[in-house]
N, C-alpha and C positions, 0 to 999 in steps of 0.2 A: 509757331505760325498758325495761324487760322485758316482754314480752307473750304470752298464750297464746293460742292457736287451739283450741278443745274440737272433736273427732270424734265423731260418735253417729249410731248407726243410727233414730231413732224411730219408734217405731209409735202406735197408740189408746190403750195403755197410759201413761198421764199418771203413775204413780205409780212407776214402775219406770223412765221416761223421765229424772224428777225425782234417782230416787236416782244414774242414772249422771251425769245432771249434774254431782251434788255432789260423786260421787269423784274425776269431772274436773277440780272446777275444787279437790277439795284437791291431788292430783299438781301441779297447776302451781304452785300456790302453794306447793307443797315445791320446786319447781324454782325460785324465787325470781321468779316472776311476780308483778307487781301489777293486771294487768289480763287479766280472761279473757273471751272473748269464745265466743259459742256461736252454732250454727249457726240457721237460718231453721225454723221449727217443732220448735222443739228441746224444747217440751214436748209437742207431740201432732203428730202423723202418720198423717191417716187419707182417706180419700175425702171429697169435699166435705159429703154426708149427713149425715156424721158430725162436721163444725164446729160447726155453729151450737150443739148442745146443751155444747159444751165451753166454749162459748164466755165469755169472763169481760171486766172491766173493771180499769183499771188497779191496781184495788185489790181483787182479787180474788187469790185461794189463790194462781194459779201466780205472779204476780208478788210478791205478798209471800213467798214460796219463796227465789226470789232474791236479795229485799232483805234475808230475815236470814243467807241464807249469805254476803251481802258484809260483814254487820256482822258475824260470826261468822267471817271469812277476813283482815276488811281490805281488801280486793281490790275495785279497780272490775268489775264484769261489766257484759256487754253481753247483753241476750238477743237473739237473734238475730233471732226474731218472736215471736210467739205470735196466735192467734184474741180479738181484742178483737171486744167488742160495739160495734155501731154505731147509728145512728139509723134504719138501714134493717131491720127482722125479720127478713129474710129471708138479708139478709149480714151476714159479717162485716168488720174491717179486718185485713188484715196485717200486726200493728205491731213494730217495732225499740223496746227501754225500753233506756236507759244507767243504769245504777245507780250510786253512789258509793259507795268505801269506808265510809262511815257509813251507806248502807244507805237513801239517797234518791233519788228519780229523779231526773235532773237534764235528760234530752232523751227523748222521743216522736218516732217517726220512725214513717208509715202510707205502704206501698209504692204507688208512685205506678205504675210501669209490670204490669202484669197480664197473665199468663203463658194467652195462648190459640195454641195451635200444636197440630198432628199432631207429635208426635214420634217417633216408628219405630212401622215397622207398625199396628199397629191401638191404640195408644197415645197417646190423645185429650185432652190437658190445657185445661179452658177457666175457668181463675182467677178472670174476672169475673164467673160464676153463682152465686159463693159468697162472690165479697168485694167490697170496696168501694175503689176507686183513691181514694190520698190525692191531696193537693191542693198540700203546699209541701217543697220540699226543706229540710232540717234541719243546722245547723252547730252543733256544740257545743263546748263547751273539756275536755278530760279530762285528769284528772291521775293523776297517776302518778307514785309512789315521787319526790316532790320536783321532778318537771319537770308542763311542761302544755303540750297539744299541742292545736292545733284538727281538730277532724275531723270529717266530713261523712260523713252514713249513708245507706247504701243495702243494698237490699235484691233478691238473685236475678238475676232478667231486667230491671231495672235495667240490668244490666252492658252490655247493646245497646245504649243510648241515650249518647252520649258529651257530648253537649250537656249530659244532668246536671253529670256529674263535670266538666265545665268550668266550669259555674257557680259548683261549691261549691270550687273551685281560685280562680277569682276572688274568691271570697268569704273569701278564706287558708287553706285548709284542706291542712293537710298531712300528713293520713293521712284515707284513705277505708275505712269498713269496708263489705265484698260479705257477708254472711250468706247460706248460700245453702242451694238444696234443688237443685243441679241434674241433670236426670238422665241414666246413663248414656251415651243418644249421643249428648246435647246435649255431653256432658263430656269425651268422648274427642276430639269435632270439635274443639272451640272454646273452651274452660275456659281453658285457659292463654295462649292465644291474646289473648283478651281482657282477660284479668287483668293482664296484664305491658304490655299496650297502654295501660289507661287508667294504669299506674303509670308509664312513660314520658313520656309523652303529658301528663302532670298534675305529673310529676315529684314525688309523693306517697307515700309508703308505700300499699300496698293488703294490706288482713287481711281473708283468705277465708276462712272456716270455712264446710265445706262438709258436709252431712250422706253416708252412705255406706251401701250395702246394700240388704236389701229392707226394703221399709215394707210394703206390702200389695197382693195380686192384682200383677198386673205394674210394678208402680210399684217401682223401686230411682234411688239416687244413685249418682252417681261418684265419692266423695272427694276425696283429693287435698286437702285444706285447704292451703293457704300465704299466705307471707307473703312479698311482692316490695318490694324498695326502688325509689328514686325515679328509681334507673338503669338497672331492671328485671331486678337482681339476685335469685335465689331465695336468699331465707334458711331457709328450711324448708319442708317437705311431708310430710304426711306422706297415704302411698298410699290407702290399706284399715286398716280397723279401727276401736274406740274407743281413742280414745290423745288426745294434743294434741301444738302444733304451739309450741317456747316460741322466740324471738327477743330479741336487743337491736338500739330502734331507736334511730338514732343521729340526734337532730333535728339537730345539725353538719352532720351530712353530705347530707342533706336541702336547709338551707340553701346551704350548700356546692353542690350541683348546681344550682340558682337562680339563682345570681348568675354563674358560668359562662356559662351558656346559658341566659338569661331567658327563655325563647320566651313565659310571661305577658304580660310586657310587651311582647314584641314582636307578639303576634296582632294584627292588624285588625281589630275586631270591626265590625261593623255595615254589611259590603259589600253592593254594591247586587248583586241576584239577575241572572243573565245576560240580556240585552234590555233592563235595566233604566237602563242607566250613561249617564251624558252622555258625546257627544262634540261 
């Protein structure tokens, strides 16, 4: 199956954010992609102040945006996040929608891990004052130009947590999507680092569409979107810019690394913690 990575710079501007979507994910779909995936706040990008008012419901403009450019392309898209309303006023959720070529949702995925860190200098991100940690990790089946592959979604700062991506490994999942916003020197540190680790490690595909640029006041991303096989091969990047990132992923060879070197089946799960063990 063929797959794209969308790069975009986002800002406040939801209507200009929208149209570069579109031209994204038509380029990939002239490059014979059936599935485009877009980065973590790929319709709005702004300080947290500025969510809540943007803020919509699954069936709300920016999501049906997407649902008719997948009926209108054919293309599964992923949106990568977007500001869902939640049962709390005050926050929102940061949620992951899977779209199908006919232009239905078919999986909701609300980021469970929440980005509070000092990041350089005087560069202060604290996630959970504007949103709402989700509650279950999400597996889906997506298809693609006549194949279907299970995949497990995640979201950003997720990618620290490796106990996720092992769950949703247990649970068969052979390609994990990271949508991400990550910034700057988060991304020069550790980006790739981590990305080729939990594709390793999971023996998964991993598709990171990462946004790039400045957004606003000192807040910029690191790009770099890619897409690593399950042997934690790069199959594409792309650095800096709006562009995308287009792949063929080869579920064989996926399998093919599995039955090799099972390390699934071979894990322990449920060892006893140190001081714990009988002797």
């Amino acid at each position: 199956m063929r797959v794209a990575l969308a790069q975009i710079a986002s800002t406040r501007d939801i209507e200009a954010n929208l149209k570069t979507c579109r031209r994204l994910a038509e380029d990939a779909v002239e490059q014979g992609a059936g599935w485009v995936i877009f980065p973590e706040c790929a319709p709005f990008l702004g300080p947290d102040r500025d969510k809540l008012p943007v803020a919509e419901t699954l069936q709300g403009s920016q999501i049906q945006t997407f649902q008719a450019l997948a009926r209108e392309l054919q293309a599964a898209i992923t949106v990568g996040s977007f500001a869902e309303r939640s049962p709390d006023p005050t926050r929102t959720f940061n949620t992951q929608v899977h779209i199908t070529p006919a232009g239905d949702i078919a999986a909701v995925y609300r980021k469970i891990h929440l980005f509070d860190a000092r990041v350089d200098g005087d560069l202060t991100l604290t996630e959970s004052a504007s949103v709402v940690g989700g509650q279950d990790a999400v597996l889906t089946a997506v298809q693609v130009q006549g194949e279907e592959a299970k995949v497990g979604l995640t979201i950003c700062y997720d990618l620290r947590f490796p106990e996720l991506y092992r769950e949703l490994a247990f649970r068969g999942a052979e390609m994990l999507t990271v949508p991400s916003a990550f910034t700057r020197p988060t991304g020069q540190a550790h980006w790739h680092t981590l990305l080729r680790a939990r594709a390793i490690e999971n023996q998964t595909f991993v598709l990171a569409p990462n946004q790039w640029g400045h957004h606003y006041g000192t807040r910029a991303s690191f790009g770099n979107s890619v897409i690593y096989d399950p042997w934690g091969e790069c199959l594409g990047c792309l650095e800096e810019g709006d562009g995308v990132v287009v792949a063929d992923l080869n579920l064989e060879r996926q399998r093919e690394v599995r039955q090799k070197m099972p390390v699934l089946t071979h894990q322990r799960r449920g060892l006893s913690a140190p001081g714990q063990h009988e002797v």
